[in-house]
C-alpha positions, 0 to 999 in steps of 0.5 A: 687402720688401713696403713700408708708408705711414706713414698704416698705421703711423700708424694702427696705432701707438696699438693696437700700444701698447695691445696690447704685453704690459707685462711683456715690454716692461719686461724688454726695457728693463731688459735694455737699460738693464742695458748698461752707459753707453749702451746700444745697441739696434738696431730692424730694419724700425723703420718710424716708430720706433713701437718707440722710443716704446713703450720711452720716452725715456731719455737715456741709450740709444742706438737704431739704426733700421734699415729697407730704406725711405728714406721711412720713415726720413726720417719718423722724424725728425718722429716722434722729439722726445725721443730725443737719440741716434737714428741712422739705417740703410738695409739691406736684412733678406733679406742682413742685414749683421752691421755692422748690429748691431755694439755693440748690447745688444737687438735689436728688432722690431715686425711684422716676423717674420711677414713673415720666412723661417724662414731669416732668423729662424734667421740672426738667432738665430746673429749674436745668439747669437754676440754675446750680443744679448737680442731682443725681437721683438713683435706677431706674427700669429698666424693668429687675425683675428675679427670680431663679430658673426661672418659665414658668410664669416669661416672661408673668407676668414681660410683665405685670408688666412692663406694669403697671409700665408705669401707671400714679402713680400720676406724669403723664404717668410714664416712667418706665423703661425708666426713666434713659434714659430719665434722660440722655438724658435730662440733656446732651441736656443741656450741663450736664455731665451725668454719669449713672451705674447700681445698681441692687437688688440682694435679697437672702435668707436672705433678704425673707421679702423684696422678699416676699413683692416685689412679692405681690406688683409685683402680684397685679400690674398684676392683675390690668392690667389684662393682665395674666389669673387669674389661672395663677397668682395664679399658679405663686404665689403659685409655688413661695411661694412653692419654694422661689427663689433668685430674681434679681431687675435692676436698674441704678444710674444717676449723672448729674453735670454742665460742669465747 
C-alpha cells in the first residue's frame, strides 16, 4: 500500500476533524461504549491515530492500531497523551488477518477505502458481519475536488485525477470514488443498518498549506496518468498559484451497525 508522511497527515488532521459528520461520529462512540467493560476498537491504516483523537479520550476504551508503516506506528505514540490503552499492530490490509480483529466491538477507518479493492471492502464486510462488528468508515472521496474561483483547466484535470484515484494503491484496484457506495451496499447486503453523510473539506485562506499540498499531490497524480498535456498542467498550476482559491473536497461518513 501506497504510504503517507506524517507531515500530510499532520496537515490534514484539523480539516478531517472539522469535516467528520457529528452525528455519525457520536453514534459510532456510543455503539462502541455500549460494548460492554472495555470496549475494543480497532483502527485499520490508523496512521498517527487521528481517528482516536476525533473520538476523544475515554478511560475505559481500549483502541487497537493497526497500519502496514512502522514509521507511523511509532508517531503515534508522541501523538496519543491521554489514551491509557493503545496497542500497536503492523499488518499488511491487501492479506487482512482475522487476528487483526479479534474482540473487537467497532471497527474504524479514515481515508482509507477509497484506497481499497471492492474485493477487500467485501472481505471486511464478511469478518465483520461474521463477528457482529459495527463499522465506521470516514472521509471517503467522492470524486468531487473544486476550486474557486473555477479554471477552464479544472474539468480535464479533476477527469484525471479521479482516473488516478482508481489505481491499485497497494490494496487492489482501488474504488475511488465509489468507496462509500460500495460500503453501503456491502454491509446492508448483510442485513447491517447503514448510515452514510457527507463531510466535505471546505479549505480557505487560513488553511493555505494543506491546499497548497493537496494540489501538488492532485498535480502529480495527473502527470502520471498522462491524460492532460503538460503545458496545460503547468499552466493550471501556475495560474492556481498566481491566484489561490478556496478549494472544496468531497467526501462521505459510513456507519455500519448490526440490527439488534
Amino acid at each position: 500500500m501506497s504510504g503517507f508522511d506524517t507531515t500530510w497527515l499532520d496537515l490534514r488532521e484539523p480539516a478531517d476533524h472539522a469535516a467528520r459528520d457529528a452525528a455519525l461520529l457520536t453514534a459510532a462512540r456510543e455503539f462502541l461504549q455500549a460494548g460492554g467493560p472495555s470496549p475494543l476498537a480497532v483502527d485499520l491504516g490508523s496512521g498517527t491515530g487521528s481517528t482516536l483523537r476525533a473520538f476523544g479520550s475515554d478511560d475505559r476504551v481500549r483502541w487497537r492500531l493497526v497500519d502496514h508503516d512502522p514509521r507511523l506506528l511509532e508517531a503515534a505514540v508522541s501523538r496519543l497523551d491521554g489514551f491509557p490503552h493503545v496497542e500497536r499492530m503492523e499488518a499488511d490490509l491487501a492479506r487482512l488477518d482475522p487476528v487483526v480483529l479479534a474482540d473487537a466491538r467497532l471497527v474504524t477507518a479514515s481515508a482509507l477505502f477509497d484506497l481499497a479493492s471492492e474485493a477487500l471492502v467485501e472481505r471486511i464486510a464478511d469478518l465483520l458481519s461474521e463477528r457482529r462488528i459495527g463499522l465506521y468508515a470516514a472521509l471517503n472521496y467522492d470524486g468531487a475536488t473544486r476550486w474557486e474561483p473555477s479554471h477552464d483547466g479544472d474539468r480535464e484535470m479533476l477527469a484525471a485525477f479521479n482516473a488516478h484515484q482508481t489505481t491499485d494503491k497497494g490494496l487492489g484496484r482501488a474504488l475511488g470514488p465509489e468507496a462509500a457506495d460500495a460500503l453501503r451496499h456491502a454491509f446492508e447486503r448483510r442485513g447491517y443498518e447503514v448510515r452514510v453523510a457527507p463531510s466535505p473539506w471546505r479549505l480557505g485562506p487560513d488553511q493555505r498549506a494543506l491546499e497548497t499540498a493537496l494540489r501538488d499531490g492532485f498535480v502529480a497524480a495527473v502527470r502520471e496518468t498522462g491524460r492532460v498535456d503538460g503545458a496545460a498542467i503547468e499552466v493550471w498550476q501556475r495560474d492556481r498559484i498566481d491566484h489561490p482559491a478556496a478549494c472544496h473536497v468531497g467526501h462521505w461518513d459510513v456507519l455500519a451497525l448490526p440490527r439488534g
